[in-house]
Structure formats: structure tokens, C-alpha cells
C-alpha positions in Angstrom: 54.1 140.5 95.8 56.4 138.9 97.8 58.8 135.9 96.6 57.1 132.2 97.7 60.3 131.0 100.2 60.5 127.3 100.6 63.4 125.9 102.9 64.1 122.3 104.0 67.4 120.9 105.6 70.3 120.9 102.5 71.1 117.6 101.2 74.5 116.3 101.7 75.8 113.2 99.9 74.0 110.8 97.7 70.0 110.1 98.4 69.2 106.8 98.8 65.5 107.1 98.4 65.9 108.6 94.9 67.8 105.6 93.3 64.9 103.6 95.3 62.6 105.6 93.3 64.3 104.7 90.0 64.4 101.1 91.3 60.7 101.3 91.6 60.4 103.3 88.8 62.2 100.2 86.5 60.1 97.3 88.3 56.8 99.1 87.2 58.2 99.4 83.3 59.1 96.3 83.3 56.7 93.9 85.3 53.4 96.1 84.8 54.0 97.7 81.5 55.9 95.3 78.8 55.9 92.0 81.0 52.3 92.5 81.4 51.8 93.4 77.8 53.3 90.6 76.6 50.9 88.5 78.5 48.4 90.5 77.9 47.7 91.8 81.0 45.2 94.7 81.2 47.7 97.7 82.3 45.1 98.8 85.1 48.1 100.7 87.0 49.9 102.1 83.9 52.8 101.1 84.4 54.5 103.3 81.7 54.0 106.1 84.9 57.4 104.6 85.5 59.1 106.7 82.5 57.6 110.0 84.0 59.1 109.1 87.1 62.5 108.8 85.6 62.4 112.0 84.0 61.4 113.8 86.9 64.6 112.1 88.8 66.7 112.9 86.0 66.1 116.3 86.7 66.1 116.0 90.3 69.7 114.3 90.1 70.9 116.7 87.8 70.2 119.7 89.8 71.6 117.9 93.2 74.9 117.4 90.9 75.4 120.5 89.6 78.7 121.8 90.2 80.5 124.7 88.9 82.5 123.3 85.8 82.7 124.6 81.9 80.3 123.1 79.2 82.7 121.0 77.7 83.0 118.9 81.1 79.6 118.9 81.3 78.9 117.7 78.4 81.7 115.3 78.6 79.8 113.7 81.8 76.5 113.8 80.4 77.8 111.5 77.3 79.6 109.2 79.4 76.3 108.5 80.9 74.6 107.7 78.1 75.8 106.7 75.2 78.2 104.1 75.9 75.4 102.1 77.4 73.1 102.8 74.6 75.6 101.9 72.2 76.4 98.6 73.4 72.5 97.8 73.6 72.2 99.2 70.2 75.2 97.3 68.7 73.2 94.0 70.1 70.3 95.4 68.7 71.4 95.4 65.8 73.4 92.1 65.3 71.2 90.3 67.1 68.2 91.6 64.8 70.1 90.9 61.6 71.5 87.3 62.0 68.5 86.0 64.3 65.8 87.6 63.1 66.3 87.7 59.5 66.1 91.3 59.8 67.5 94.2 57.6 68.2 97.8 58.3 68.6 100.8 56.1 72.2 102.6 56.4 70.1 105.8 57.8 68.5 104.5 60.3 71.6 103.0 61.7 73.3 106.5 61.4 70.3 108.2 62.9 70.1 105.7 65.7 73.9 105.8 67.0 73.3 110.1 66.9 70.7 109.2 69.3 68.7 111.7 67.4 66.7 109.2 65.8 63.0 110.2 66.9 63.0 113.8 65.8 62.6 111.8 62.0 59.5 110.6 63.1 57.8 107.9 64.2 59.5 105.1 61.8 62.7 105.6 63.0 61.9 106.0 66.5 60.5 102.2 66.9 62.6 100.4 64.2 65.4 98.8 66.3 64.4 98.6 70.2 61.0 100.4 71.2 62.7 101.8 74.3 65.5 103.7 72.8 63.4 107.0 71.8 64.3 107.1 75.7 68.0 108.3 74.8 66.7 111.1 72.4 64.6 112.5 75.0 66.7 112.6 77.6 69.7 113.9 75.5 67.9 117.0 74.5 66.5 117.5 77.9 70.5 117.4 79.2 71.3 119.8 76.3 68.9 121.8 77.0 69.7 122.2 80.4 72.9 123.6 79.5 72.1 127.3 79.2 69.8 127.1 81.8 72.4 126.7 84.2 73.0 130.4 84.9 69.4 130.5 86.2 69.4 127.6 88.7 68.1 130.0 91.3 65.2 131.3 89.1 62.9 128.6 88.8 60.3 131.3 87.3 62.5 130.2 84.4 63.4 127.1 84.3 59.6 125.8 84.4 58.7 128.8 82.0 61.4 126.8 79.6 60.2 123.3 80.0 56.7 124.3 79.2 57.1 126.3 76.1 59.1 123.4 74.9 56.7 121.0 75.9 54.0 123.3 74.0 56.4 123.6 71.3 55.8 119.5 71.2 52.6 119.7 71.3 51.6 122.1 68.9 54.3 120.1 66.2 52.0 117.1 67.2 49.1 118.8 66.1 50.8 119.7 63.1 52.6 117.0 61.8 50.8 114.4 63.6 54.1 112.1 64.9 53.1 111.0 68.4 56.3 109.1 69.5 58.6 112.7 68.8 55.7 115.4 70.1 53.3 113.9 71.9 55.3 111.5 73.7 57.7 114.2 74.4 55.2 116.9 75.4 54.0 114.4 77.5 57.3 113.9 80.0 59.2 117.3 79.3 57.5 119.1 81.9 58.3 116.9 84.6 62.3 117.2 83.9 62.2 120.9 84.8 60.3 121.0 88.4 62.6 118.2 88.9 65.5 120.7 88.4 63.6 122.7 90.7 62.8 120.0 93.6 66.7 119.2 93.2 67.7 122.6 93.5 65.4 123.1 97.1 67.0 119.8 97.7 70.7 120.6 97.1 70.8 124.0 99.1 68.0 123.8 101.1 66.3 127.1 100.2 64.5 128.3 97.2 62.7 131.4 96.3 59.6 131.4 93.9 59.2 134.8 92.5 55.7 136.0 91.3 56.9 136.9 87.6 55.0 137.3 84.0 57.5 134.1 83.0 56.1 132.0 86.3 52.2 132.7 85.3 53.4 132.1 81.4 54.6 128.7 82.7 51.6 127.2 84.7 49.5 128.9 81.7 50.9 126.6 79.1 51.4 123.7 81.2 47.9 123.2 82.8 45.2 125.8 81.1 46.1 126.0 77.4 46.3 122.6 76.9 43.3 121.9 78.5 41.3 124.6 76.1 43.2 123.1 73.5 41.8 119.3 74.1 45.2 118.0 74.3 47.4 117.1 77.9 50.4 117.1 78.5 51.2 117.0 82.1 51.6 113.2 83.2 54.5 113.7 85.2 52.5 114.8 88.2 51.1 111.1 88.4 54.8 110.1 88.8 55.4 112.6 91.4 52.5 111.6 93.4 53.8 107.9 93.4 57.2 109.2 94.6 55.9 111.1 97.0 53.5 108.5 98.5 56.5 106.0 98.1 59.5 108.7 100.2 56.6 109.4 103.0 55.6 106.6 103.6 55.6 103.6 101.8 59.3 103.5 102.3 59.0 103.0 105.6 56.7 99.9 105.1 60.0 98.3 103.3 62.0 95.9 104.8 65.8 97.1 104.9 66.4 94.4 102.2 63.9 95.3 100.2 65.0 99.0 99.7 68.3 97.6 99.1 67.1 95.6 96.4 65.1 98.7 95.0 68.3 101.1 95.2 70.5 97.8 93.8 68.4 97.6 90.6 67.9 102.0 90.5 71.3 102.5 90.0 71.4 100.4 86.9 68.4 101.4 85.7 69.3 103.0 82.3 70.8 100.0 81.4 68.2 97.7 82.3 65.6 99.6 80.6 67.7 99.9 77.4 68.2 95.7 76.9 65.2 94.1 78.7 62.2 94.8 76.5 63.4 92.7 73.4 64.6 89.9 75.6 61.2 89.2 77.3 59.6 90.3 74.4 60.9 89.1 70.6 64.1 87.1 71.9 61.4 85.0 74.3 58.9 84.1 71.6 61.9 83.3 69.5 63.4 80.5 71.6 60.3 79.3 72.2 59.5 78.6 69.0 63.1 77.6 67.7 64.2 75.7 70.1 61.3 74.5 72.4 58.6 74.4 69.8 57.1 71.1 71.7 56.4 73.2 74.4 54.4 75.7 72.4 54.3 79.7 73.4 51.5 80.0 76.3 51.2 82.0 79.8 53.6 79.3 81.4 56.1 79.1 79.0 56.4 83.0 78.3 56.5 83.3 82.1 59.7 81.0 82.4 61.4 82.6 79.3 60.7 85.9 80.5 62.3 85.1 84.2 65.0 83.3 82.4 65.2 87.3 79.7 65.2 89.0 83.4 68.0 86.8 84.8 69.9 88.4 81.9 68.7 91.3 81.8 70.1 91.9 85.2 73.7 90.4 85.0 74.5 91.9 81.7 73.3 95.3 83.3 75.3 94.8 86.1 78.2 94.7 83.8 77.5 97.2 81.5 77.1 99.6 84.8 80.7 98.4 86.3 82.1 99.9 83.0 80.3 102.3 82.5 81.9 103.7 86.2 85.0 102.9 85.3 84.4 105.0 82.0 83.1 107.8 83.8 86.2 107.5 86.5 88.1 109.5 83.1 86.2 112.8 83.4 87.3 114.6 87.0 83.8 115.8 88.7 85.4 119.1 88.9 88.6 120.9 87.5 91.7 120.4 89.1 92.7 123.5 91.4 94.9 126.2 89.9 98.7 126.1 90.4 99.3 129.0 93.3 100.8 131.9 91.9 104.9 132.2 92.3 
């Protein structure tokens, strides 16, 4: 059989629409997923669809900024990224939960936590500090994994035969060991990363070629049948992508210029406002409002003013941590510096 050809123009510069998406993406976590939940909202759009959507544009960004550079820099990027964001929200995590909350936290867990490895020990340590960050060891792994996969940008036979037997690999572990934040969760979202590298890579040079291989029919085999047989799903990500395709054709166009402004504004420091918002409208809310405001009581209208009052935060201590966090990656070249000519 012949190779499946897509083309589409080549993208060129940055793509607006996709830090819209993670703008979009963020607003759903946070107003329809915990907001809601802490006003206990009935979560009629699942909100948590946001998550999927961020994996698949992590992959989707990846692919479109792949470049020709060794692993070291690579990896050297990729960090940047992450965990000096994380860090900082973990640090406040951590102090925060010790001299406000009363609480206390074994020397382990801390360790465990600022590896960002902290979910593969299971489900105590993944939701012990800050619900949000099993986040960071998900999309560590997912970066590390995509390291070796690299040489086969242009096979996506490959790449999606890779994210599914690791996403089966999470599944199966599940069943096994029965730790739904480390396997299920994960099996859940992994799938998605990988045809994001794949709708990047289309993206980036404007031509991909699907080839009809035993690893391409492994892939969809794993993903979509075996689970099925197996009473167990793992292929959410496609609800993401069908929001962020109804969103880029067409609802985008129902947006006001301001409005996607606003979406791409809050997208491009979405990591960090997903890291520190969920304890502020969450634990830190209740807690003012019962330590310093206890005439007022904790209702829907009080919650609802703390939790504006949490977002306020939220967003201008994001802001900040994102200004750095540019500044940090500013150190690491994009590429390598050109060779000295030859005398």
C-alpha cells in the first residue's frame, strides 16, 4: 500500500491560536473544574478535558520547536521550562503548608517532590503537597521520553506506536498495582502527547507521510481496541482535540480581538498558573475565611469573593514567575553557535 500523504501550508513563526488553546485550556481547569468543585458545582462539561488539551499542545509545541541541537541542550531547555516554576510553587507549597496550616511533611516526600518524580511512588506522594503537581511528573517523562524519539520525527508509524505501548504499559501497571494517579491517570493523557508530536510535525514542515506499517496497526490496536476488550479506556485526549478543533475553526472567529488576546495573555503563563491557583481558591480561601473573617462565615458568596480575590493573585504572581522564567531561559542559546570557519 501506498504511504497516507497529508500536506498543509508550513508554519512559520509562533501560532497564536495554540497559546489561545492553552488559554482556554487553563480557564476550563480552573473556573469549571476546581472553582466549580469547590462550590460544588456539578462538572457537567468536565472541565479536567482542559489537562488533555495541554498535553496534546505540549506535544504540538514541541514538535513545531524542534531544532537540530545535542541532548544536553535539549534537556537543558526542557528544565528551564519546568522546574524552576515548579520549584518556586513548591517552595510556597511547602512553607506555606507548614507555618499556616499546621502541617508537617516527611523528609521523602520533600526529596521525591523537588525530583519531580514524586507520582511514580504512588498515589500518597502524588497528592501530598499541591494536587496539581503530579502535572510536572507527567510531563517530565513525556519530554524525556521524547528524546530518543527524535531521530524518527518523520515516522509517525513510531512515534504513536511509542505513546501507546507506554500508555498500555500504564494501564496494565494500573491493573496490577491498582495506583490510579501514576497509571491510570497517566494512561489516560499519554496518548495524546504523541499525535500532538505528529499534528506539530505536519504543522512545522507542512508535509507528512503516514506509512501503512505492522508498528502503525500495533498502535491504533493498543490505543482504541485492546482497551476496549479489556474494559478499561484510555484515550481522553481525543475529547480535547475535538474542543481545539471546534475552537481554531471556528469558534475563534466568534472572539472578539480582545478576547483572544486575553486567552493567548493568560496561555502563555499557563504552567504557572496551573501550578499555584488550586490551593489559593481552594485551602488558602477557606482559611482566611475562617481566620480572619469568621463573622462572615464560609458560603457561595464569600468563597466567590475569596476565590476572585486567590485569582487576582494567582495571575500577578504568574505573571512574574513567567518574566523570570524568560529571562532564565534567555541562558540556554536556541541553537549552537556557528563553527569558527576553517583557516
Amino acid at each position: 500500500m501506498n504511504p497516507l500523504v497529508l500536506e498543509l501550508p508550513a508554519t512559520r513563526g509562533r501560532v497564536d491560536v495554540l497559546d489561545e488553546l492553552k488559554g482556554l485550556a487553563i480557564l476550563l481547569i480552573v473556573v469549571f473544574y476546581h472553582a466549580g468543585g469547590v462550590l460544588g458545582w456539578a462538572d457537567v462539561i468536565h472541565g479536567e478535558v482542559g489537562v488533555d488539551m495541554f498535553v496534546v499542545l505540549s506535544g504540538i509545541g514541541l514538535a513545531l520547536g524542534s531544532q537540530a541541537e545535542s541532548a544536553g541542550r535539549y534537556l537543558a531547555r526542557r528544565f528551564l521550562r519546568i522546574y524552576p516554576a515548579y520549584w518556586v510553587a513548591l517552595t510556597a507549597c511547602l512553607v506555606a503548608g507548614t507555618y499556616l496550616r499546621g502541617q508537617h511533611f516527611e523528609t521523602w516526600d520533600i526529596i521525591l517532590h523537588y525530583t519531580g518524580m514524586h507520582v511514580w511512588f504512588g498515589t500518597a506522594h502524588a497528592m501530598s503537597i499541591n494536587d496539581s503537581f503530579w502535572f510536572i511528573t507527567l510531563i517530565v517523562v513525556l519530554y524525556a521520553v521524547y528524546l530518543p524519539l527524535r531521530r524518527f520525527k518523520d515516522r509517525p508509524d513510531i512515534i504513536l506506536f511509542a505513546g501507546a505501548a507506554l500508555a498500555f504499559t500504564c494501564a496494565a501497571l494500573y491493573l496490577h498495582f491498582n495506583e490510579p494517579v501514576p497509571f491510570a491517570n497517566f494512561s489516560l493523557r499519554m496518548p495524546g502527547f504523541f499525535a500532538g508530536l505528529v499534528i506539530g510535525r505536519l504543522m512545522k514542515t507542512g508535509r507528512l507521510e503516514v506509512r501503512p506499517t505492522p508498528m502503525l496497526g500495533a498502535a491504533f490496536l493498543l490505543v482504541l481496541y485492546v482497551p476496549y476488550v479489556m474494559s478499561f479506556m484510555f484515550t481522553s485526549p481525543w475529547i480535547g482535540m475535538g474542543i481545539m478543533a471546534g475552537y481554531a475553526f471556528l469558534l475563534r472567529y466568534l472572539f472578539s480581538k480582545p478576547a483572544r488576546a486575553a486567552l493567548k495573555w493568560l496561555g502563555e503563563r499557563s504552567l504557572e498558573i496551573f501550578l499555584i491557583h488550586q490551593p489559593l481558591i481552594r485551602e488558602y480561601n477557606i482559611l482566611v475565611l475562617q481566620r480572619y473573617f469568621p463573622s462572615a462565615g464560609v458560603n457561595t458568596t464569600t468563597l466567590v469573593i475569596g476565590m476572585a480575590v486567590a485569582l487576582v493573585v494567582t495571575l500577578v504572581v504568574s505573571d512574574l514567575m513567567h518574566s523570570a522564567l524568560l529571562r532564565l531561559l534567555s541562558l540556554v542559546p536556541a541553537r549552537p553557535a556557528a563553527a569558527a570557519p576553517a583557516p
